[in-house]
Phi, psi and omega in degrees: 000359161056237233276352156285305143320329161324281215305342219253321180232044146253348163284349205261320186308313203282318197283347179287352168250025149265024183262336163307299184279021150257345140354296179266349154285329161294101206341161172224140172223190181290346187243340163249016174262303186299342208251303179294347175263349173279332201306297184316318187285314170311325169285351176276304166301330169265004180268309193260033173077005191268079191302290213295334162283318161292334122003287167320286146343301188284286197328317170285329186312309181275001177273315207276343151214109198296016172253356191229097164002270165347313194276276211319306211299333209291330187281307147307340155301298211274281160025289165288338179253022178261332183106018182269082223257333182267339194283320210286314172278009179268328178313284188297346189291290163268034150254343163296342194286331209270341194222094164308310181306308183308090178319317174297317153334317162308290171311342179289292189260018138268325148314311179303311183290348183262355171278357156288350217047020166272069185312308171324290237269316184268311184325285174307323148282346156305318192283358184258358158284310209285323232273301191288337179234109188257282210315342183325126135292313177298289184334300169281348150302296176342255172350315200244035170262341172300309245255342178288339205254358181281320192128337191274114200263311196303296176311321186282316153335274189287007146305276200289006183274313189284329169312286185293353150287353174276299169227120201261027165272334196311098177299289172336308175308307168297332153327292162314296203295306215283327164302325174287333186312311168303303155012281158328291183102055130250098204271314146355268177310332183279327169276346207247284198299292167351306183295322228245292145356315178273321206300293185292333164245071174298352156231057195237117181304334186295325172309274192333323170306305180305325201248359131274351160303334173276321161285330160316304199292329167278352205044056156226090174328290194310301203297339188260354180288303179297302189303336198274319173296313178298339187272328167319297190296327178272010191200056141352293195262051215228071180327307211301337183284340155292274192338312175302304196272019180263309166313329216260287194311299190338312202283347184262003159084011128293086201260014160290320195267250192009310174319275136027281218279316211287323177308313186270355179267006172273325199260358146281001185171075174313359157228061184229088176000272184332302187308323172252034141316322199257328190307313183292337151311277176322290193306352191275313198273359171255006185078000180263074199285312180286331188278316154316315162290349163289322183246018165277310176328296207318310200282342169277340180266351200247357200176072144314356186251020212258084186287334183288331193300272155338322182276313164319290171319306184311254159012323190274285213301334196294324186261348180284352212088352184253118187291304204282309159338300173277359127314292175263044147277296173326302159320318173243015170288301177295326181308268204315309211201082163337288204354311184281016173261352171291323190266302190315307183318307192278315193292352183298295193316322177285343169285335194278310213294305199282345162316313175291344191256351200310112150333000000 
């Protein structure tokens, strides 16, 4: 989840090296002078990556007093970045009972829920991150990278509209909103936020990925070739990013370098569907029909829900002779996505034809 989880955890690096002095801010009685020196010793152990111990730390913290908000939220920081994802929303759930106010508690478990797919769930706790901090920038970034992965494109805008007008260094922001733009399919706008997003993190590879994914879509083959080779170079073992510019090379009718691309992004992740989608393309354009059809097998077994796939496959059995096959590929091209039977029809018809001119 990149940039919603950044965020999540330079808040958890900083409150663990302020956890002493708030601490040191709590009435003090006897059960909570005690309960605040496990806090402390525990946040000393979370500063330096030592989970099991600061773990350790917090537990005696919330035994020796089940009142104090803190130790439960610290123990939930570890928890949570240990992957103890039910320990960590029980942490926050009671440190929100004891404390409403700690934003972070909030942002935490609106983070769990959106890594649940409980979109609804993270939504709602965002707008109480948003309620208690309105100046956030991040806050209305969060809220609107829940409300772009919901589906809500209009919303996840004006979420990242309202970041960057709060800070308009905020890289992420402009990201998201370009991502819901594209989204949109106003590419235009997507490449200009993508563009604005690269300008402030020049070197966070995912952009580049994004934004050559956006000059394909414009077809400028040359720009999305360039953008995919720098995210090659910062993310080597980045499967999608070979597979991408090998599509990117197809469309410019390199199909040797294409060739190339798709091969090595198979031999970093051998089950990754697009490559041998694209890989079965080149074999098509070299004339090599079985072997295209091996790997639309392949790409189907890795993503049965790949309609395009099916269609493809079709399209192969179709020129093999084999009907009934290539029927129910079709079938079930269409099953995954109607959208596609007005462009399926014609390429059906352009296959019979070219079978009938077959020698």
């Amino acid at each position: 989840m990149n940039n919603y989880g950044k965020i999540i955890n330079c808040v958890v690096i900083l409150l663990c090296c302020v956890a002493a002095s708030f601490a040191l801010a709590q009435p003090q009685n006897s059960r909570l002078t005690t309960s605040n020196s496990y806090v402390e010793r525990g946040a000393k152990w979370s500063a330096k990556g030592d989970w099991d111990r600061a773990l350790s730390d917090y537990e005696l913290a919330v035994a020796a007093d089940p009142t104090n908000a803190l130790a439960f939220y610290n123990r939930g920081v570890v928890r949570y970045r240990i992957n103890n994802l039910e320990g960590a929303l029980a942490d926050f759930n009671r440190t929100l009972q004891l404390n409403p106010a700690l934003i972070e508690a909030w942002l935490h478990r609106s983070n769990i829920a959106f890594l649940r797919g409980d979109f609804e769930a993270a939504i709602k706790d965002g707008s109480q991150v948003i309620k208690l901090s309105p100046h956030s920038a991040e806050a209305w970034c969060n809220r609107g990278q829940v409300r772009r992965s919901k589906g809500d494109l209009v919303g996840a805008i004006s979420d990242n509209t309202k970041a960057i007008e709060l800070n308009p260094r905020l890289a992420e922001a402009w990201e998201i909103r370009g991502l819901a733009r594209f989204q949109q399919g106003a590419l235009t706008g997507a490449l200009a936020d993508v563009n604005q997003s690269l300008k402030l993190n020049p070197n966070r590879a995912e952009n580049y990925g994004q934004r050559g994914t956006i000059k394909f879509h414009l077809r400028d083959y040359e720009g999305a070739i360039a953008d995919h080779t720098q995210e090659i170079k910062l993310m080597p073992t980045k499967a999608q990013a070979w597979s991408d510019r090998g599509s990117a090379r197809a469309a410019k009718g390199d199909w040797d370098g294409a060739f190339q691309d798709f091969n090595q992004a198979i031999k970093v992740d051998p089950n990754l569907p697009p490559a041998y989608f694209g890989r079965a393309a080149v074999w098509k354009e070299k004339g090599s029909w079985e072997q295209a059809l091996n790997d639309y097998d392949r790409c189907i077994e890795n993503n049965p829900k790949f309609a395009d796939a099916y269609a493809q496959r079709g399209l192969c059995r179709l020129r093999q002779g084999e009907e009934a096959e290539a029927q129910a590929d079709f079938d079930e091209c269409l099953r995954l996505n109607p959208t596609l039977k007005a462009s399926l029809e014609q390429e059906i018809s352009k296959a019979k034809a070219q079978r009938t001119r077959k020698p």
